[in-house]
N, C-alpha and C positions, 0 to 999 in steps of 0.2 A: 154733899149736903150734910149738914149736924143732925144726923137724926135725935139727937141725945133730946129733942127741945120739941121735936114733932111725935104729936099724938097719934096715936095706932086707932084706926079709930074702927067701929064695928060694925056702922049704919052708915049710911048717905046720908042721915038726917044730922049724925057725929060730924062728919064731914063737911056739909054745908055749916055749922053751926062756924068751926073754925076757920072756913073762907070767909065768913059774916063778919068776923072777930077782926081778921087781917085785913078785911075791907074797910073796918072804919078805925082801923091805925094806917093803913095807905093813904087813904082819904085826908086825915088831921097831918102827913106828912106832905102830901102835895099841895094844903092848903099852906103850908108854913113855909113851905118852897114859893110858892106864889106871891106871899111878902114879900120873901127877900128879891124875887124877881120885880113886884114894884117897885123896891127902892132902887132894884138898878137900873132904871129909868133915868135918876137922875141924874146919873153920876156919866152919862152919855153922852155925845155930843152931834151925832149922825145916826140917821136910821142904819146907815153901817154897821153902826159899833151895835145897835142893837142886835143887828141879826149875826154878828160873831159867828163866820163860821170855823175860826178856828178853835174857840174855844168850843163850840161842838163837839168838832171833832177829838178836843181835850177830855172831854165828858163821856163822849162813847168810848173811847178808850177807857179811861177807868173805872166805867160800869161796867164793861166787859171785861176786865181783870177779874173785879169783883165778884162779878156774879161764876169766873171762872173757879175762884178758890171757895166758892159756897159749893159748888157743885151748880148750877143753875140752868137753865137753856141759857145758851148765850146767845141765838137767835130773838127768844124770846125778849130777852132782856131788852135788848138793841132794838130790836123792836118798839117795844113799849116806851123805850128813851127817846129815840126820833121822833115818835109823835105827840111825848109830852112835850119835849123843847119846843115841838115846832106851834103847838097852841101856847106855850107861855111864852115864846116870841111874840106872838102874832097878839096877845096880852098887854107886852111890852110896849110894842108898840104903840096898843093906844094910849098908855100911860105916859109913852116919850113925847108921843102927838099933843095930850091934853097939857103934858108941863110946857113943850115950847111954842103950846099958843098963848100962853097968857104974857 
């Protein structure tokens, strides 16, 4: 990990302040992730293609790179990426549902 960028911090209330910080830039990241996953609603053709799982498996793969040359839990990583996809799937879908009813 780069420590060069993380703060040494002295209190748990240091501490919390910059999990607070990382929270709501995770937060405006997964929100703009979540665009882009509505557009790609359209560009589908089968609730198939929405649940991709091989681009999935494309995806934990390279969050799991990533998070290895950050230094990261790569459990944790993997983690957390399964269950985001699998609710912006499931996202998707009603957004594939809502385009190919009308």
């Amino acid at each position: 990990m780069q420590k060069s960028n993380i703060e040494t911090c002295t209190n748990i209330v240091d501490v919390r302040r910059n999990i607070d910080s990382i929270d709501k830039e995770l937060v405006a990241l997964i929100a703009k992730r979540g665009a882009y996953v509505k557009q790609a609603a359209q560009f589908k053709a089968t609730t198939a293609e929405v649940e991709a799982p091989k681009r999935v498996d494309q995806v934990i793969e390279k969050v799991t790179s990533i998070a290895l040359a950050e230094g990261a839990n790569i459990c944790v990583i993997e983690a957390v990426w399964r269950s985001m996809i699998s609710a912006f799937i499931e996202a998707e879908k009603e957004e594939f549902a809502k385009i190919t009813s009308t």
